[in-house]
N, C-alpha and C positions, 0 to 999 in steps of 0.2 A: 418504577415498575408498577403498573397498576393490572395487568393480564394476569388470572388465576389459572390459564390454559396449559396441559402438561402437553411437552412435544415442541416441534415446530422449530423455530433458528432463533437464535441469539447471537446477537452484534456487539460486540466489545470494540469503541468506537464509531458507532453509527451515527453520530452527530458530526463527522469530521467529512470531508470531499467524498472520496470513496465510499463512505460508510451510506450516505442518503443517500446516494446513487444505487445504494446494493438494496437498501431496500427500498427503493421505488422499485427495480425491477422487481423482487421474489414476489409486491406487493401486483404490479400485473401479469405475469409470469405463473405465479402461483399464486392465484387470489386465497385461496382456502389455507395457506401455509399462514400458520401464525409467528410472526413476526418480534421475540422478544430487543430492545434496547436497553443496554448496559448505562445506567443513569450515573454521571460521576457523583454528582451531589446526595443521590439516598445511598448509593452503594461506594463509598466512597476504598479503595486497595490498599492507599498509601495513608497510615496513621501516624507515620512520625516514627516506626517501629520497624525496618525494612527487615524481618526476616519471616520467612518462607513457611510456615509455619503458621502466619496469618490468611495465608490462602486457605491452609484447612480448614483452618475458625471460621473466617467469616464468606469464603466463594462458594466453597466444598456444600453446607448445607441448602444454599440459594442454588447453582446447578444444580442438586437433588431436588428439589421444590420443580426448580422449571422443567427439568428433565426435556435439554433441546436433542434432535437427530444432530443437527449441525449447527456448530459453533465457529463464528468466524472472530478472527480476533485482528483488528484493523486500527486498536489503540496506538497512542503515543504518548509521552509525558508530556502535557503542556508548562511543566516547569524547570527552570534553570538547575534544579536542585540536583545535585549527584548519584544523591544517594532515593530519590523518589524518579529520576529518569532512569535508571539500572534496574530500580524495583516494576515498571508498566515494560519498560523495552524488551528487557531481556528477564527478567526472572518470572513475568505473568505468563509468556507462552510457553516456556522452560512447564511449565505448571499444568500448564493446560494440555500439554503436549503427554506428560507423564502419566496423568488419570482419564484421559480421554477412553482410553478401551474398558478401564473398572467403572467410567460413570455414563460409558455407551454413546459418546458422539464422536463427531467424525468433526477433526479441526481444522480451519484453512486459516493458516497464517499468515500476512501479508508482510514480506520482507522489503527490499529495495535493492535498486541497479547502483547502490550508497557500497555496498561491498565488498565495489570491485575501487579500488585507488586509482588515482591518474599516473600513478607510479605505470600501468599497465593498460596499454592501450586495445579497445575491441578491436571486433565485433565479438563479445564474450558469452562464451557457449558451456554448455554444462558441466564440461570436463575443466572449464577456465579455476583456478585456485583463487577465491575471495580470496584479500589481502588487505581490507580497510583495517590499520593500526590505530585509527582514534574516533571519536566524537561518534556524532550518528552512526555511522559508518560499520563503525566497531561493533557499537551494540546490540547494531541489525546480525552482524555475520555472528556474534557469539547469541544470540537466538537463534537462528537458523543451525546454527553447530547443537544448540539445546535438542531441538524439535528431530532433530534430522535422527540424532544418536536415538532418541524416543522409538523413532521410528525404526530401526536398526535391532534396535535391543530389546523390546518391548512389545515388538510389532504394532506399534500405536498408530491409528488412524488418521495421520497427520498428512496434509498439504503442506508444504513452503510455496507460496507465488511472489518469484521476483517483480515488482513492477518500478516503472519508470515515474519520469512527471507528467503529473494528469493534466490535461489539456479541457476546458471548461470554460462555457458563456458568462460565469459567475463569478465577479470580480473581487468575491468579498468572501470567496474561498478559495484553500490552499492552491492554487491555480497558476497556469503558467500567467495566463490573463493577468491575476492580482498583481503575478510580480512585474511584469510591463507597464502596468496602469500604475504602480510604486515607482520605476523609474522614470516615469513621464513625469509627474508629481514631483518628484525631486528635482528633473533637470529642465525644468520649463518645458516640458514636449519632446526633449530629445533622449533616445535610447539606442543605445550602443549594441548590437549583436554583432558575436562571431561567426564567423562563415567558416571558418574551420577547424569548428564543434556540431559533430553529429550527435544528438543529446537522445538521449532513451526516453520514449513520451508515447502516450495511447489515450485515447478521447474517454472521460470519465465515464460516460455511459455504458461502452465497449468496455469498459476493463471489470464494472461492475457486473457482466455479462456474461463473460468470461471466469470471471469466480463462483460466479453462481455454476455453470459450466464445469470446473474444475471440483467442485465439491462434489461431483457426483462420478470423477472420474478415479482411475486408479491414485493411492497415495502417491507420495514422493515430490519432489522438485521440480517446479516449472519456472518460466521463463516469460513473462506477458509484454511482449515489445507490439507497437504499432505501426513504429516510422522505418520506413522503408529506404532511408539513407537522405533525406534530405536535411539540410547543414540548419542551424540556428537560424542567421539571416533571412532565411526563406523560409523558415515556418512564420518567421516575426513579421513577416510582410504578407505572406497569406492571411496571417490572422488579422493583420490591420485593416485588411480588404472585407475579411468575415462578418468583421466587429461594425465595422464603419468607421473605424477608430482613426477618424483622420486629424486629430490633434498627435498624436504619433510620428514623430520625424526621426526615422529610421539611420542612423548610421553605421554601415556595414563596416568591420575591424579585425582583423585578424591577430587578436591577443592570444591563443596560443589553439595547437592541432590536437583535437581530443577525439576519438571517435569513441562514443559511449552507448552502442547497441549491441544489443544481448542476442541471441540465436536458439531456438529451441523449434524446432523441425514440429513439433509433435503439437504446436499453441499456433493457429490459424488467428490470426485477428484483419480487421478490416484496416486499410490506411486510414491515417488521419485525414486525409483529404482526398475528395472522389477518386480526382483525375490522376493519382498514382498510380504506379503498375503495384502489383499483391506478389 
């Protein structure tokens, strides 16, 4: 963090997919809006100490210095560790969610379409019951249970945006791209899609768009879906088409019937691909 400027947004995860996308747009969007990034390495959460109480030591006086309108928090743990993934997933927004009104920003927290189990099939809509019992999954929907009750009980400023997987030119981020161009890589050129998995997915740029969007709208719970019901299969072959990516040799499989798109009447987004109906 090298900006002395009071105001403006701060991105907790802004080096990750989403996050440089969010702020390329605020940065053409709103050229004059200053822009803070949450640097892991000067400001580093996780000491080795996982309790809740080092938020106030060392985030609590840093937020008062920056003093953002809006705080987006779009981290994740990059380590296997248990007790340092529970500390960024779910105890950071839990955090941010709870002092958000005494330290005056407005928080958009980015959850995932991970909440909902394949125990339960979509197209899943607001009133749907999250039910992820483990890993990712879990830690998303007991943040979004942190944040939500903030907002309930506290009346805190808080967004939850579900979002899907980001769809992006960029093979060398979290991408659906990366993970096709890892399966090619692996199997000589050939990858396997299901055709009877409709997967929750929105184009990074759109979704960074749309959050910017949502922070300016009423709090509560949203839903940021893109795809318009087309199966795995056929996004993996449109985008083979996109990319050029004709070392790709697509074999369509039907290993099992997932439908994994979210519903939320009140979130407009654009399809992932022109020629969709909206």
């Amino acid at each position: 963090m090298t900006s002395k400027k009071r105001g403006g947004v701060l991105i907790f995860g802004g080096g990750g997919t989403v996050g440089r996308a969010l702020t390329e747009h605020i940065s053409e969007l709103a050229p004059r809006c200053v822009v803070h990034v949450w640097n892991r390495a000067n400001h580093p959460l996780f000491l080795g100490d996982p309790e809740r109480r080092s938020f106030e030591k060392n985030l609590r006086p840093w937020l008062r210095q920056l003093s953002p309108s809006i705080v987006f928090n779009l981290a994740v743990a990059q380590s296997n560790d248990e007790a340092e993934s529970r500390w960024i997933n779910v105890d950071l927004p839990i955090w941010l969610s709870e002092v958000s009104m005494e330290l005056g920003f407005r928080l958009v927290h980015t959850s995932s379409v991970m909440v909902f189990s394949q125990k339960k099939q979509g197209p899943y809509s607001l009133e749907t019951r999250a039910d992820a019992a483990d890993g990712y999954g879990l830690q998303k929907r007991l943040a979004e249970d942190g944040c939500l009750t903030a907002l309930r009980t506290k009346n805190a400023s808080v967004t939850v945006a579900r979002l899907g997987w980001q769809i992006g030119p960029n093979s060398e981020q979290n991408t659906i791209r990366r993970y096709l161009e890892d399966q090619a890589s692996r199997n000589g050129g050939l990858i396997r899609a299901n055709r009877l998995w409709i997967p929750s997915c929105s184009r990074t740029h759109q979704t960074a768009a749309k959050l910017w969007e949502l922070a300016h709208q009423a709090p509560g719970l949203y839903q940021i879906e893109g795809n318009c019901g087309l199966n795995f299969a056929d996004i993996v072959e449109r985008l083979r088409g996109e990319y050029s990516a004709t070392h790709w040799n697509v074999e369509k499989t039907e290993d099992f019937a997932y439908n994994q798109l979210m519903i939320d009447e009140r979130v407009h987004m654009p399809p992932i691909f022109q020629d969709q109906p909206t």
